[in-house]
TORTITOR-670073 format. One record per residue (C-alpha): residue in one letter; y negated, z negated, x negated. Coordinates in nm, 4 decimals, decimal comma. Each point is the difference from the previous one (the first is absolute). Example, Ala and Ser with C-alpha at 12.3 -4.5 7.8 and 13.67 -1.06 7.14 Angstrom:
! TORTITOR-670073
 rest        y        z        x
    a   0,4500  -0,7800  -1,2300
    s  -0,3440   0,0660  -0,1370
//
This chain:
! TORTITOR-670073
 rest        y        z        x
    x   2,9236  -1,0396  -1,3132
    x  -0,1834  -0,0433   0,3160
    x   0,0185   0,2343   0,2855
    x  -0,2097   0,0932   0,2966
    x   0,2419   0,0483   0,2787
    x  -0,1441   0,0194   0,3696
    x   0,2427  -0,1316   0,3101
    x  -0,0717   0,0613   0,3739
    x   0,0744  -0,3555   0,2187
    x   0,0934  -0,0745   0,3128
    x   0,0939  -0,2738   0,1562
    x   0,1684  -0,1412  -0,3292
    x   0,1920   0,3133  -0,0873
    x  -0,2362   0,1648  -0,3035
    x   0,1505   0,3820  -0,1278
    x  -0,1271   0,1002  -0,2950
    x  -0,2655   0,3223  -0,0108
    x   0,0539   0,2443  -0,2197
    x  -0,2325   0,3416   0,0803
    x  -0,2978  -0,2165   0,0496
    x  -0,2897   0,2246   0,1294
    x  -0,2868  -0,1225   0,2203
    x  -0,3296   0,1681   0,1174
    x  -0,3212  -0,1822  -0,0031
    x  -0,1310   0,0598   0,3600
    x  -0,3418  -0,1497  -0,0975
    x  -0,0465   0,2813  -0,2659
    x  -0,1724   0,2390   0,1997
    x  -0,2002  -0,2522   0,2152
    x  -0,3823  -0,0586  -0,0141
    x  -0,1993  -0,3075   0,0571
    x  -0,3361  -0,0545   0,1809
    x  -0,1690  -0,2425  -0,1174
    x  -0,3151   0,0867   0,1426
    x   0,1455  -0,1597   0,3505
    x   0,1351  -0,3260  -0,1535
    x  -0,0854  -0,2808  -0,2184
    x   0,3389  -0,1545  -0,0470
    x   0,3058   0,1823  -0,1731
    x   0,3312  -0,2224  -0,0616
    x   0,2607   0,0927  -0,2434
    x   0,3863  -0,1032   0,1230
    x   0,2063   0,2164  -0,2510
    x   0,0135   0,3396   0,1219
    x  -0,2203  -0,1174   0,3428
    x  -0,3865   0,0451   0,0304
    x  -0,1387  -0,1941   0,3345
    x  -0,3926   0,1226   0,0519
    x  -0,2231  -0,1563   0,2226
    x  -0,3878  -0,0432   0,0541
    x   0,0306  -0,4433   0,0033
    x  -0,3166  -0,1384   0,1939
    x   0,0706  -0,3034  -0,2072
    x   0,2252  -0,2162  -0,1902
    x   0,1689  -0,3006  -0,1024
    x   0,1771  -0,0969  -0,3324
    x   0,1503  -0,3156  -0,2072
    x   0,1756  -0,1627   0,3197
    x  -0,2309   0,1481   0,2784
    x  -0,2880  -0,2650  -0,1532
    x  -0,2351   0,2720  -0,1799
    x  -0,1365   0,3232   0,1384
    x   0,0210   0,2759  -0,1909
    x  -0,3095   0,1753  -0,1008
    x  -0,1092   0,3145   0,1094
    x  -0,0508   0,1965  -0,3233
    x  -0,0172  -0,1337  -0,3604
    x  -0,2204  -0,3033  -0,1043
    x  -0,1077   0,2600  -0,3114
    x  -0,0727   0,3000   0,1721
    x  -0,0217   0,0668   0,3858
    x   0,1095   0,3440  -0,0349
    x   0,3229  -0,1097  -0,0766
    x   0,1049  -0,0825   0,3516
    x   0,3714   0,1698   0,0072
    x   0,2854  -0,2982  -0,0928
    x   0,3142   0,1477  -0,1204
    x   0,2562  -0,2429  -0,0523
    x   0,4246  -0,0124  -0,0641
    x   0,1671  -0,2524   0,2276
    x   0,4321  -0,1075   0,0165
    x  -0,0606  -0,0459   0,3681
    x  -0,2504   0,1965   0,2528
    x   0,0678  -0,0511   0,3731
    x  -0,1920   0,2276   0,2214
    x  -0,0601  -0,1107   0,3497
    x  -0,1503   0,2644   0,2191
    x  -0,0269  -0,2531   0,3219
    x  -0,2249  -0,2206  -0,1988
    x  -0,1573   0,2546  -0,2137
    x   0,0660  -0,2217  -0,2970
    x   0,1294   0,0648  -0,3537
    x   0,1712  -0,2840  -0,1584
    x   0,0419   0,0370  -0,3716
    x   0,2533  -0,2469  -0,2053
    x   0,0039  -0,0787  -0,3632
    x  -0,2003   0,2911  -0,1185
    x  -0,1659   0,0867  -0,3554
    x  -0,2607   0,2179  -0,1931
    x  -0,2850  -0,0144   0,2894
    x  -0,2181   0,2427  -0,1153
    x  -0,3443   0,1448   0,1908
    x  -0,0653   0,3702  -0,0485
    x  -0,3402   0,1798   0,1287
    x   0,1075   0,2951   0,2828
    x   0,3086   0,2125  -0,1868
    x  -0,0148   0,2419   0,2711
    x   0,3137   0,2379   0,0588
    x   0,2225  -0,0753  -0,2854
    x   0,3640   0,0583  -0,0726
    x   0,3370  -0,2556  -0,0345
    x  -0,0092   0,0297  -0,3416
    x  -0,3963  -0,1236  -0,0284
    x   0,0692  -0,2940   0,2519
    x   0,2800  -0,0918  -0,2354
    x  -0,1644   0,0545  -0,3297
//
């Protein structure tokens, strides 16, 4: 039979954990979405930001402002591996990311709605 068994690693030397307990700190956090229009998913990480503009598919496209269907979906929420934040540039650079979806204004909303 198969077992789930959890190990802590450093450098190399991995102990095994057994009284796994862990708090999710995002739990009692809210999002505004009513001061961004970009939300990226990096596991347990949410980056927020109002973009002026951007660029996808190798830096050769720009990304639209809102959805082709319906304008009032102008919020992207995506999940990316890799999300580099750089606060000198003002820049967000987003790596091998899936399930781009627009959403209209979700206003203050819970982890567990972002995540849904």
């Amino acid at each position: 039979d198969a077992k789930l068994t959890y190990y802590n690693c450093v450098e190399g030397q991995c102990v095994e954990i057994y009284n796994l307990t862990c708090n999710r700190t995002c739990d009692a956090q809210t999002f505004d979405f009513s001061s961004s229009n970009v939300a990226i998913l990096q596991g347990e990480r949410i980056v927020m930001s109002k973009c002026s503009g951007g660029m996808f598919i190798n830096d050769t496209k720009r990304l639209p402002e809102a959805s082709v269907i319906n304008p009032n979906w102008n919020i992207l929420v995506s999940s990316c591996s890799k999300v580099h934040v750089n606060h000198a540039m003002q820049t967000i650079h987003a790596e091998d990311c899936v399930n781009g979806t627009w959403f209209e204004n979700l206003g203050v909303v819970d982890y567990d709605t972002v995540t849904k």
